[in-house]
Wavefront OBJ file of the C-alpha trace (Angstrom):
o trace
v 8.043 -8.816 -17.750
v 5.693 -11.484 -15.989
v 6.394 -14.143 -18.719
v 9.926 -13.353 -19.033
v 9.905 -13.578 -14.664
v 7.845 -16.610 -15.308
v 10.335 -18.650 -18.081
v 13.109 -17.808 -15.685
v 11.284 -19.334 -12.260
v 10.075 -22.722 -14.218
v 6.556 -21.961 -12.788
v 3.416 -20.642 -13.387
v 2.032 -17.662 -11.139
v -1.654 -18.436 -10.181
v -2.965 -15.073 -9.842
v -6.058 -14.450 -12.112
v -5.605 -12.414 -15.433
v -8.449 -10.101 -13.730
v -6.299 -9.751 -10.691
v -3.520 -9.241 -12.611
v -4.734 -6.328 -14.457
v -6.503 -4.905 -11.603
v -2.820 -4.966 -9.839
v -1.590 -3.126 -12.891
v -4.411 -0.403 -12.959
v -3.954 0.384 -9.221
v -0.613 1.070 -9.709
v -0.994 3.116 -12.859
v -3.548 5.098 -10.685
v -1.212 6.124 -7.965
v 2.052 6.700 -10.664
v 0.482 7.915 -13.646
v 1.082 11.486 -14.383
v 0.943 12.166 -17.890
v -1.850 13.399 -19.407
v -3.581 12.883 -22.464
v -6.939 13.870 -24.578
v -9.256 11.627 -22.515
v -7.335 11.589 -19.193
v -6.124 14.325 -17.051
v -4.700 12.260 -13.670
v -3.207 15.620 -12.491
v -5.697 15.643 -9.126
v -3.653 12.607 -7.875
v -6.755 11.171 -6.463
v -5.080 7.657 -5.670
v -2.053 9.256 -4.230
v -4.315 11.747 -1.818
v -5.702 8.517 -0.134
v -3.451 6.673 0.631
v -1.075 9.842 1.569
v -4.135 10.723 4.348
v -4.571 7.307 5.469
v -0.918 6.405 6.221
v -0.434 10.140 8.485
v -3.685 9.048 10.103
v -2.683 5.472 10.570
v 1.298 6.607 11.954
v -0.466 9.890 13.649
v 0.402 9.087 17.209
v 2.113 5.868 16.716
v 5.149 4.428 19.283
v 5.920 1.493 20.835
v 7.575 0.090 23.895
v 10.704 -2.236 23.452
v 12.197 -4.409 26.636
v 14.860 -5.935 24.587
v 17.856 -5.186 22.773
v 17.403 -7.583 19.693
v 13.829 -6.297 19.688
v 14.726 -2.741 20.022
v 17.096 -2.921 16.741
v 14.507 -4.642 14.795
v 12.498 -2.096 15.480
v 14.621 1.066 14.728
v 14.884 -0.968 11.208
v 11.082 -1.484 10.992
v 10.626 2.093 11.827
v 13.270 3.692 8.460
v 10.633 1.257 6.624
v 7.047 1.656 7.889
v 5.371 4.142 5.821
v 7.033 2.640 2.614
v 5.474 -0.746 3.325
v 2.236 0.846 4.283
v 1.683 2.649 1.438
v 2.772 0.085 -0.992
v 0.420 -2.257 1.129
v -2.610 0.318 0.496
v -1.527 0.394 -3.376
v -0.987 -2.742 -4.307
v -3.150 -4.454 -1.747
v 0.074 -6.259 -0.360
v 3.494 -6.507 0.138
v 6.145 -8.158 1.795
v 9.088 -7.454 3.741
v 12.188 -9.014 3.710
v 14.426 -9.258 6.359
v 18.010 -8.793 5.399
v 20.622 -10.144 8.226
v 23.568 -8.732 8.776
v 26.112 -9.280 11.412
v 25.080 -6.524 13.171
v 21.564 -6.908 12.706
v 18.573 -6.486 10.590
v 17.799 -4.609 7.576
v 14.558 -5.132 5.573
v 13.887 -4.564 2.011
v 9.785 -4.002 0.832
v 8.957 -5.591 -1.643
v 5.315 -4.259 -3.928
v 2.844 -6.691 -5.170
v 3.585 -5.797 -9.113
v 7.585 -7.563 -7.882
v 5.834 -10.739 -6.557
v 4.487 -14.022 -8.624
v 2.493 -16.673 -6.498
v 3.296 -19.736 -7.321
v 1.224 -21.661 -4.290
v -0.774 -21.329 -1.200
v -2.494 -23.231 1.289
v -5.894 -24.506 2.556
v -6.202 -21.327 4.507
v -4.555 -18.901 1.617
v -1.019 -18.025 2.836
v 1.349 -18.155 0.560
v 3.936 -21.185 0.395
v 5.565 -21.037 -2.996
v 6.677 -17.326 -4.075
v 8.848 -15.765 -6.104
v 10.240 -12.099 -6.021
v 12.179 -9.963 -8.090
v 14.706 -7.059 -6.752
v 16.812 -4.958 -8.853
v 19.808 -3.047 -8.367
v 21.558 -0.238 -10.648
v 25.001 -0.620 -11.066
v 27.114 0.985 -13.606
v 24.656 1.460 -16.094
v 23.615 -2.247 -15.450
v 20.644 -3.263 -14.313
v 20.326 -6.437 -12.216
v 17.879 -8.785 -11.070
v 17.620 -11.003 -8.481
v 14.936 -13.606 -8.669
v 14.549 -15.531 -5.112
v 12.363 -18.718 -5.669
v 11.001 -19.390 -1.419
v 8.888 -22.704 -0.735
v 7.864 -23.671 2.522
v 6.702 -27.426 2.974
v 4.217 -28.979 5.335
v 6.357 -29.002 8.116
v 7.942 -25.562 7.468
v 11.203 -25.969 6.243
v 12.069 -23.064 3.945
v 14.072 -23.572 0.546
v 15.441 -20.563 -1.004
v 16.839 -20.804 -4.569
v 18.553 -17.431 -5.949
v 19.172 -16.521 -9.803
v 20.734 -13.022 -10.984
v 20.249 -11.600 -14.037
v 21.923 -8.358 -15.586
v 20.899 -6.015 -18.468
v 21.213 -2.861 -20.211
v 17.661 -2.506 -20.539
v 15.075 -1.972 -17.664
v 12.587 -4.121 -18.180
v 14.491 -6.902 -19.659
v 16.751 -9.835 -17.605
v 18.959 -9.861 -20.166
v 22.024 -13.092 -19.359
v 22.151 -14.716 -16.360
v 25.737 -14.551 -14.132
v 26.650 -15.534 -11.123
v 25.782 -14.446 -8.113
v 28.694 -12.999 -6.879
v 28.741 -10.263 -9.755
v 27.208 -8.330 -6.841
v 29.331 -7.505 -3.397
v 26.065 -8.062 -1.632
v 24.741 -11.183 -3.398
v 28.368 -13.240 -2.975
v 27.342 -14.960 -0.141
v 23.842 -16.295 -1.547
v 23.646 -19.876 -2.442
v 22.282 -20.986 -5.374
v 19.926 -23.029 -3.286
v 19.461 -23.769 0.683
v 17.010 -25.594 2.947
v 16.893 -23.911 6.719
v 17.996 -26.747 8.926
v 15.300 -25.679 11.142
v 11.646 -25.003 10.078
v 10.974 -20.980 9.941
v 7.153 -22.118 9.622
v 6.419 -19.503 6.550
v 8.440 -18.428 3.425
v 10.119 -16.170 5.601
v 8.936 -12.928 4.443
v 5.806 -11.065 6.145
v 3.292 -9.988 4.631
v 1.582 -6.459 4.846
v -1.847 -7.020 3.835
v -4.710 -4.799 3.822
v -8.366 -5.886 5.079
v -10.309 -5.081 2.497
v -12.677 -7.810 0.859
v -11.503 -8.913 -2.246
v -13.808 -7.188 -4.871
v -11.738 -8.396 -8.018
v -12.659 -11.854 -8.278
v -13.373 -13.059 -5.018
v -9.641 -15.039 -4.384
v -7.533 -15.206 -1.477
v -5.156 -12.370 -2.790
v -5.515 -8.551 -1.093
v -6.858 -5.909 -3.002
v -5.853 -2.234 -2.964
v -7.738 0.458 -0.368
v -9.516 1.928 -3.405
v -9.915 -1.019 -5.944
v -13.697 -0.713 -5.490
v -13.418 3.382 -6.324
v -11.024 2.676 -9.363
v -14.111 3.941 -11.746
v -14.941 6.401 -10.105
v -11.154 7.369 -9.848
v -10.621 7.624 -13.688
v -14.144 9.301 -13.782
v -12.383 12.311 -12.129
v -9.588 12.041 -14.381
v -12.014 12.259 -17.650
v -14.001 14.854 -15.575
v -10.581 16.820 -15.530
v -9.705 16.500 -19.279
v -12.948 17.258 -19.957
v -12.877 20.193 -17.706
v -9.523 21.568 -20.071
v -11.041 20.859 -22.981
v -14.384 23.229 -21.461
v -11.752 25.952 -21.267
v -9.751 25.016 -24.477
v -12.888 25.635 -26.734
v -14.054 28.330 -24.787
v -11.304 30.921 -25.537
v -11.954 33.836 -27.398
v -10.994 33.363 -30.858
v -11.035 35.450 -34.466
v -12.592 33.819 -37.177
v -10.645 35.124 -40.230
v -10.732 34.419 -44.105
v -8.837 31.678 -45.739
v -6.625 34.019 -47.562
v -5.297 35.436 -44.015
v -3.872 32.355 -43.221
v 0.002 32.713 -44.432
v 3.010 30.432 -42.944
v 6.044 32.783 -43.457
v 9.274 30.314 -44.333
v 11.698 33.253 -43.932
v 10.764 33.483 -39.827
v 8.982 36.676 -40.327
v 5.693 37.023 -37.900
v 2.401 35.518 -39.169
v -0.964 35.004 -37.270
v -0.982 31.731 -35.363
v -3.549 29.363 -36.303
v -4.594 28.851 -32.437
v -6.218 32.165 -32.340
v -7.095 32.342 -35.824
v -9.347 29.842 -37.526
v -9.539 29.535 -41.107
v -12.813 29.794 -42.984
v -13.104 28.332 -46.439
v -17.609 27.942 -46.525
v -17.750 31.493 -47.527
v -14.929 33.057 -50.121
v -17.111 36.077 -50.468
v -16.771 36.444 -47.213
v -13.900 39.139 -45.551
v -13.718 40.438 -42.671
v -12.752 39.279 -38.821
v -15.970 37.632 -36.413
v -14.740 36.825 -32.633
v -16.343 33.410 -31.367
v -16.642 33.696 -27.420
v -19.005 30.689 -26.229
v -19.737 30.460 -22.247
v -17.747 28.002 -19.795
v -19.511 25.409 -17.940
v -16.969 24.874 -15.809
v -19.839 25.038 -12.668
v -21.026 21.898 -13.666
v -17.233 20.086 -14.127
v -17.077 21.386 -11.124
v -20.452 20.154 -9.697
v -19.527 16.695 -10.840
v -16.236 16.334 -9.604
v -17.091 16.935 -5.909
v -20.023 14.199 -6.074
v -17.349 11.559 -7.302
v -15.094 12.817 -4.521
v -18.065 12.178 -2.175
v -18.930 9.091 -3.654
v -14.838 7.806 -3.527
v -15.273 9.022 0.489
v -18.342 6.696 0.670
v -16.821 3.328 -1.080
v -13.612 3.456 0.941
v -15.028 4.809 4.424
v -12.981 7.873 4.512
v -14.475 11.143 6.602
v -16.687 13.425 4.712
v -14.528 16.239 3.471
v -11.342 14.891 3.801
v -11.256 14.627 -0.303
v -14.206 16.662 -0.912
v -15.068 20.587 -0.211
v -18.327 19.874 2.242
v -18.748 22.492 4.868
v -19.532 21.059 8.023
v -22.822 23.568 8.439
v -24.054 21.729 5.446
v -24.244 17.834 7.382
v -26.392 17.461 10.166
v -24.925 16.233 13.050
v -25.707 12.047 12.007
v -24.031 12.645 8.506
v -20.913 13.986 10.893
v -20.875 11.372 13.331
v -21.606 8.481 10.704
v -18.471 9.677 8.531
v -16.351 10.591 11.126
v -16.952 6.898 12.857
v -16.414 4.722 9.855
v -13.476 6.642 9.048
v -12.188 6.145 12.670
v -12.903 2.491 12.119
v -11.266 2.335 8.604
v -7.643 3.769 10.242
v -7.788 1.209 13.032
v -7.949 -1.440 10.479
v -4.583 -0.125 8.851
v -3.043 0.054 12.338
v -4.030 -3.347 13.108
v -2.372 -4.598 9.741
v 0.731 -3.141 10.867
v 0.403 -4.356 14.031
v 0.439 -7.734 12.928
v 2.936 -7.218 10.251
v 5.474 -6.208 13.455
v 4.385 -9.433 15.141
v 5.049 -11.884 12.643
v 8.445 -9.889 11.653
v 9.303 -10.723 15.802
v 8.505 -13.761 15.118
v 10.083 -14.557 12.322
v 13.424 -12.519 12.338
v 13.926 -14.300 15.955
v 13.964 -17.814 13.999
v 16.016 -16.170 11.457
v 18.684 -14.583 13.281
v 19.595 -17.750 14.585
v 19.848 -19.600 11.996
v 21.532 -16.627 10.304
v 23.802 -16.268 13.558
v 23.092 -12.688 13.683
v 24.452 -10.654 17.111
v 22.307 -11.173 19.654
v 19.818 -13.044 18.164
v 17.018 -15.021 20.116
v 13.254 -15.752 20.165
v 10.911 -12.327 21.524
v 8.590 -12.817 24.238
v 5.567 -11.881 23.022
v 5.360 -8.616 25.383
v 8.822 -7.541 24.574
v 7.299 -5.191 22.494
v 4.294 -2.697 23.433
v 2.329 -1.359 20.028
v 0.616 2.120 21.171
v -1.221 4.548 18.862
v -1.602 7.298 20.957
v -5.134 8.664 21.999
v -5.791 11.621 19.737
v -9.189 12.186 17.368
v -9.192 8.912 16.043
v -9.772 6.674 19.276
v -10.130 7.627 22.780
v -8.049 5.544 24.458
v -8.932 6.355 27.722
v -12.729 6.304 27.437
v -12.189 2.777 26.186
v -9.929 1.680 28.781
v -12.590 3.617 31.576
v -15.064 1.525 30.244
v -13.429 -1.537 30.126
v -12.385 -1.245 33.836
v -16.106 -0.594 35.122
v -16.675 -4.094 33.372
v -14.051 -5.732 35.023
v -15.704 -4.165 38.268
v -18.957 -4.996 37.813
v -17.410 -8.939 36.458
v -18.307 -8.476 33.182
v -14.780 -8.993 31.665
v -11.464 -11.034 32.836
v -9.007 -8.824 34.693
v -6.648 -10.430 32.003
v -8.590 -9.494 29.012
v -8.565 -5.796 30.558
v -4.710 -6.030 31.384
v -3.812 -7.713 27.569
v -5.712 -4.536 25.929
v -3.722 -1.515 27.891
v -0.240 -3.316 27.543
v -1.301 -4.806 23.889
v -0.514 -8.913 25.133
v -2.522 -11.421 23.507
v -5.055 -13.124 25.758
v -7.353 -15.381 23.430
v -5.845 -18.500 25.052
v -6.032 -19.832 28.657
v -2.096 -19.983 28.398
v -1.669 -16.806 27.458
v -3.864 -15.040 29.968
v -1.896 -17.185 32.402
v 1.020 -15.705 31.578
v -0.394 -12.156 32.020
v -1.511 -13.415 35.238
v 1.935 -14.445 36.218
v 3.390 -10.734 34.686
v 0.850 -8.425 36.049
v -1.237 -10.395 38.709
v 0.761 -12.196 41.186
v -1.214 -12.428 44.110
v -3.406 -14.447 41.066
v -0.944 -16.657 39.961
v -0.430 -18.573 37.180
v -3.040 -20.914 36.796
v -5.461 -22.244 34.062
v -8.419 -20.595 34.201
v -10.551 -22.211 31.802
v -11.976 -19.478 30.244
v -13.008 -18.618 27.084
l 1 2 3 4 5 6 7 8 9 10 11 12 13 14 15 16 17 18 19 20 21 22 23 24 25 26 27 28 29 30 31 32 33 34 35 36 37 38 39 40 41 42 43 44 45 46 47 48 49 50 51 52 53 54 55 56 57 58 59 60 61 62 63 64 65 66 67 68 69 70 71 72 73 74 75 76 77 78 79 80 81 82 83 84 85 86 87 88 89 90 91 92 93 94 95 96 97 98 99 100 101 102 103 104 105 106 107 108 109 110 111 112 113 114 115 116 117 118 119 120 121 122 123 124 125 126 127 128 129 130 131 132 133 134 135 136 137 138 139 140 141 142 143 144 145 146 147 148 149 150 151 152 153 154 155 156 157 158 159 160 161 162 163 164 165 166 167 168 169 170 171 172 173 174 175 176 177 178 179 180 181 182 183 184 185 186 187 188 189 190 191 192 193 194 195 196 197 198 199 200 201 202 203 204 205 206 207 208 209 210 211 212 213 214 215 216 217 218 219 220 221 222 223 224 225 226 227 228 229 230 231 232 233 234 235 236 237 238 239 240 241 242 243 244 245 246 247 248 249 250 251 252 253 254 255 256 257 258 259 260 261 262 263 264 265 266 267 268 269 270 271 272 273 274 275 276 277 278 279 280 281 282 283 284 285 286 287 288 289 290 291 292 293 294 295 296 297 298 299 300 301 302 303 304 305 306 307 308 309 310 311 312 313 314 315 316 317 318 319 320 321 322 323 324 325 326 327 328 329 330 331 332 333 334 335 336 337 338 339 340 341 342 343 344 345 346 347 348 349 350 351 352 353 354 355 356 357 358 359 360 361 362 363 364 365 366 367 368 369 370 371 372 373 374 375 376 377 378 379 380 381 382 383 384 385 386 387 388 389 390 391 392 393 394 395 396 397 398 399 400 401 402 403 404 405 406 407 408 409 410 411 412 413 414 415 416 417 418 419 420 421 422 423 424 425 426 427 428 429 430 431 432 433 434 435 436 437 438 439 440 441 442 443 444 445 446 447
């Protein structure tokens, strides 16, 4: 379907063939569930981790809203978080897509396997995309394709195409838009009369260094497990197969082995194996060899341990390790990194909310949307709650006995408990003008 997407767009999508197939493989990982003689995917390895990671990530997560346009995108972010998230930890990115309404804000998420690049910047960030949605219909399948590119001054052009089709995975003809109640009002092509400063979707991107080929794109939470992800697969054919030759069988002579064509009973040649070396030879001999299934066994906990190593994930949480058997380091170590590897996924999220504030508040103007207007930056409050993952409080307690012994800003201390940004002189101005009034406002020149 890429070339097809590709013919229809007029443009090339710059992603590497490698990261192209690894895009394909990580999503094969996580929906594959047939099995066949060299693969048994039935342990749902890829699924288990990112299933753990987003209820550790979402755990104890709320926020604080002061405004009404805020609050609604919100309660619209909220029906779509975990979706995006996962997707974001399969695919390695995806994007979502604010829908407007007249009452509001929807948002549709988009995978990476739905997206072609067709351009980025000196920094990476993607200014010429195209995506691909489609939408069942009366035994019809449709497709839109949205072409967005965003020029040096951020102006956004959007150019729509829908396609319909019996089949799945083909286009098929191209109609017009309004063959689809909700597509009717799309135009063919716009430019924003004001710049949105991005292609206007936002990006859910996970940290992790690409380990594909190196590029600017984001790679999936286990793309550098993926071997040792099929390796428990083969492991668990492997592991049937142990127990497929190891059942007790009768070794009978040729001559026993008689189809009857009338339906009458006849010995199944599962449990009985012809013999043809011998024609002397009568009789019934049971074969009965010994399972190995310890060492299967053996082997598939080490690659669990070795997945829980590659992706910083706490010792046991995919393999069976008894605590008793880890000395206190091995706990803490695990335990840490794996604190440290949720935070990351929060933070991603974190952002992902910002720049949808930002951008849905550009949008919803321009879209005339109820309500609409640009969020303060502390209009919304991001807290993840202060359970086993990240003590809150000891972090704030320590954080305060810095700002008491003048080790850190009072702003710096104030922008971390109420989640502001205070990297610039202007912004920690404005948290002195919030929270510090007997401050004031002014610049303090710091860094």
């Amino acid at each position: 379907m890429k070339g097809a997407y590709q013919l229809a767009f007029g443009a090339a999508d710059i992603t590497t063939v490698e990261m192209t197939k690894a895009v394909e493989e990580w999503f094969r990982l996580y929906y594959q569930r047939q099995a066949n003689d060299r693969e048994d995917p039935s342990k749902e390895v890829a699924h288990t981790i990112v299933r753990k990671i987003v209820r550790a990530v979402f755990s104890e997560y709320g926020c604080e809203v002061k405004d009404e346009f805020a609050k609604g995108l919100m309660e619209a972010l909220d029906r779509k978080r975990e979706q995006a998230v996962q997707l974001a930890l399969v695919g390695g990115e995806c994007y979502l897509k604010p829908m407007p309404g007249k009452d509001g804000f929807r948002f549709i998420v988009v995978p990476r396997d739905h997206v072609l690049v067709f351009g980025r910047d000196d920094e990476g960030i993607v200014t010429d995309v195209g995506t691909a949605i489609v939408t069942v219909r009366d035994k019809w399948y449709y497709t839109l394709l949205e072409r967005r590119t965003v020029e040096g001054r951020g102006y956004l052009t959007i150019k729509n195409r829908l396609y319909r089709s019996y089949a799945p995975n083909s286009l098929g003809q191209e109609v017009p838009l309004d063959s689809l109640p909700e597509y009717e009002a799309l135009a063919a092509e716009y430019t924003f009369r004001e710049p949105v400063g991005s292609v206007g979707l936002v990006s859910v991107r996970t940290p992790v260094l690409n380990c594909v080929d190196g590029s600017c794109d984001a790679v999936s939470v286990y793309a550098a497990a993926v071997g040792l992800i099929r390796a428990i697969d083969r492991n668990m054919a492997q592991l049937n197969g142990e127990f497929e030759r190891g059942k007790s069988r009768i070794i009978v002579s040729a001559d026993m082995m008689r189809k009857d064509e009338r339906g009458r009973l006849v010995f199944d040649d599962t449990t009985f194996v012809g013999l043809d070396e011998d024609q002397d030879t009568v009789g019934v001999t049971i074969f009965s060899p010994a399972l190995r299934e310890g060492s299967y066994l053996a082997r598939e906990q080490e690659l669990y341990r070795s997945i829980e190593n590659v992706i910083g994930l706490k010792r046991g949480l995919l393999s069976e390790v008894e605590a008793a058997d880890r000395t206190a380091t091995e706990i803490t170590s695990s335990e840490g990194e794996y604190n440290l590897t949720v935070i990351d996924f929060q933070r991603m999220w974190e952002r992902a909310v910002r720049e949808v504030l930002r951008v849905c508040g550009v949008l919803g103007r321009l879209y005339r949307v109820a309500g609409s207007h640009e969020i303060a930056e502390d209009a919304v409050t991001v807290s993840w709650g202060n359970g086993v993952l990240y003590d809150e409080e000891a972090v704030r307690s320590r954080m305060l006995s810095e700002v008491q012994a003048g080790l850190l800003q009072p702003e710096r201390y104030l922008g971390h408990v109420y989640s502001l940004p205070c990297e610039t002189a202007e912004q920690r101005a404005r948290i002195r003008k919030e929270y510090m009034p007997e401050v004031g406002g002014g610049d303090d020149g710091g860094a």
